[in-house]
N, C-alpha and C positions, 0 to 999 in steps of 0.2 A: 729502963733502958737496956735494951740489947747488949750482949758482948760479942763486940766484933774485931776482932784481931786484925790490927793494921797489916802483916806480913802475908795474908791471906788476899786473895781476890774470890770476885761474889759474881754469882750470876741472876737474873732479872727472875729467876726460879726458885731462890733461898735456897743455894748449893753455893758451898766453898771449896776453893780449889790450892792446895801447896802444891807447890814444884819443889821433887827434890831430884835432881839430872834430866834424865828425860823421863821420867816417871811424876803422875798428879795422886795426891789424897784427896780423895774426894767426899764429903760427906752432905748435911745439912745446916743451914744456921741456927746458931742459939736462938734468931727470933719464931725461924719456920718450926722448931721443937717447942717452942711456947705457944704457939698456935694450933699446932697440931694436938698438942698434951700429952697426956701420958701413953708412950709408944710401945705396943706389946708384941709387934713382929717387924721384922725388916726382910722382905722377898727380893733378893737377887736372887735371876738364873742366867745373868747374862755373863758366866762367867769363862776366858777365852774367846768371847766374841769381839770381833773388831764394830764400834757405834760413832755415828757421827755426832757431833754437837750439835746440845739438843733433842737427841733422843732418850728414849726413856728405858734407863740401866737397872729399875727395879719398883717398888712399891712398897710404901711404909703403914705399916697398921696403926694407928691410934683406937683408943678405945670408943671413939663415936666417928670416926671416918678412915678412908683409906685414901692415899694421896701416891700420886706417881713421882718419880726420883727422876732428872732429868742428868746427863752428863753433859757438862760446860763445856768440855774438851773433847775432839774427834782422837780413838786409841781404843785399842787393845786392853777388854779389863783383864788384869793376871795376876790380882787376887782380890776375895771377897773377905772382908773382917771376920775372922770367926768369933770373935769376942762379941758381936751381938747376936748371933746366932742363940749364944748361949746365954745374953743379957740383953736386950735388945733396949732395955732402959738404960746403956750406955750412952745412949744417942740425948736422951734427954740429962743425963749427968754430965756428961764433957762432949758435946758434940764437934769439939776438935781436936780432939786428943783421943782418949781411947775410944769416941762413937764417930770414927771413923765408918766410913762403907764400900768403898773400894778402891784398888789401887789399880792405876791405869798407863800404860805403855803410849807416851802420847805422838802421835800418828804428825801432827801439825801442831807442834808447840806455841808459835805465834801465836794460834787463836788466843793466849792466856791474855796478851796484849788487848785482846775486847773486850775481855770481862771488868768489872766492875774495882775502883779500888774501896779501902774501907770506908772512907769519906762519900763515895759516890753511894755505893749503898747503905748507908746513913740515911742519906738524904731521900732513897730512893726508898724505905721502907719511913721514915717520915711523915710522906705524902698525904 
């Protein structure tokens, strides 16, 4: 079973989103890091760029695939994790805590209201 942190919201893309003011952490899910496996790059270059939700803030390497990062949130990314830069198997160790991937100045805070609560994505990776 997944770990999915009730205080978090989830998008249909296995990205998680904390609000903390008007700024989101944004990463992957425990379950998208199990699936994907063992992660040995994370490419953001979209950093200072304003993205809508939904678009795609970066690309994550695993060792037999390469997957696109989606942003849940329309903002301004204004900072990129540099602790996976340098570890990028952070993302598969704590993928909500230190395997974080970016911090985002959020443009339309509401949208957080569409994403997914922990229960809904339960259910929705279930399927």
């Amino acid at each position: 079973m997944a770990n999915i942190p009730a205080e978090l919201k989830y998008s249909n893309d296995h990205e998680w989103c904390r609000v903390e003011g008007e700024y989101a952490y944004i990463g992957i899910t425990d379950f998208a890091q199990s699936e994907l496996g063992d992660i040995v790059y994370v490419d953001v270059q979209t950093e200072g760029e304003t993205l809508a939700a939904g678009d795609i803030f970066g690309t994550i390497e695993a060792v037999k695939t390469v997957s696109d990062a989606f942003i849940p949130v329309s903002g301004e990314v204004v900072e990129v994790n540099p602790a996976i830069d340098a570890d990028p198997a952070l993302v598969n160790k704590d993928p909500y805590g230190e395997g974080w991937m970016i911090k985002v100045k959020m443009s339309a805070p509401e949208e957080v209201d569409t994403l997914l609560s922990a229960d809904d994505y339960t259910a929705f990776i279930e399927k």
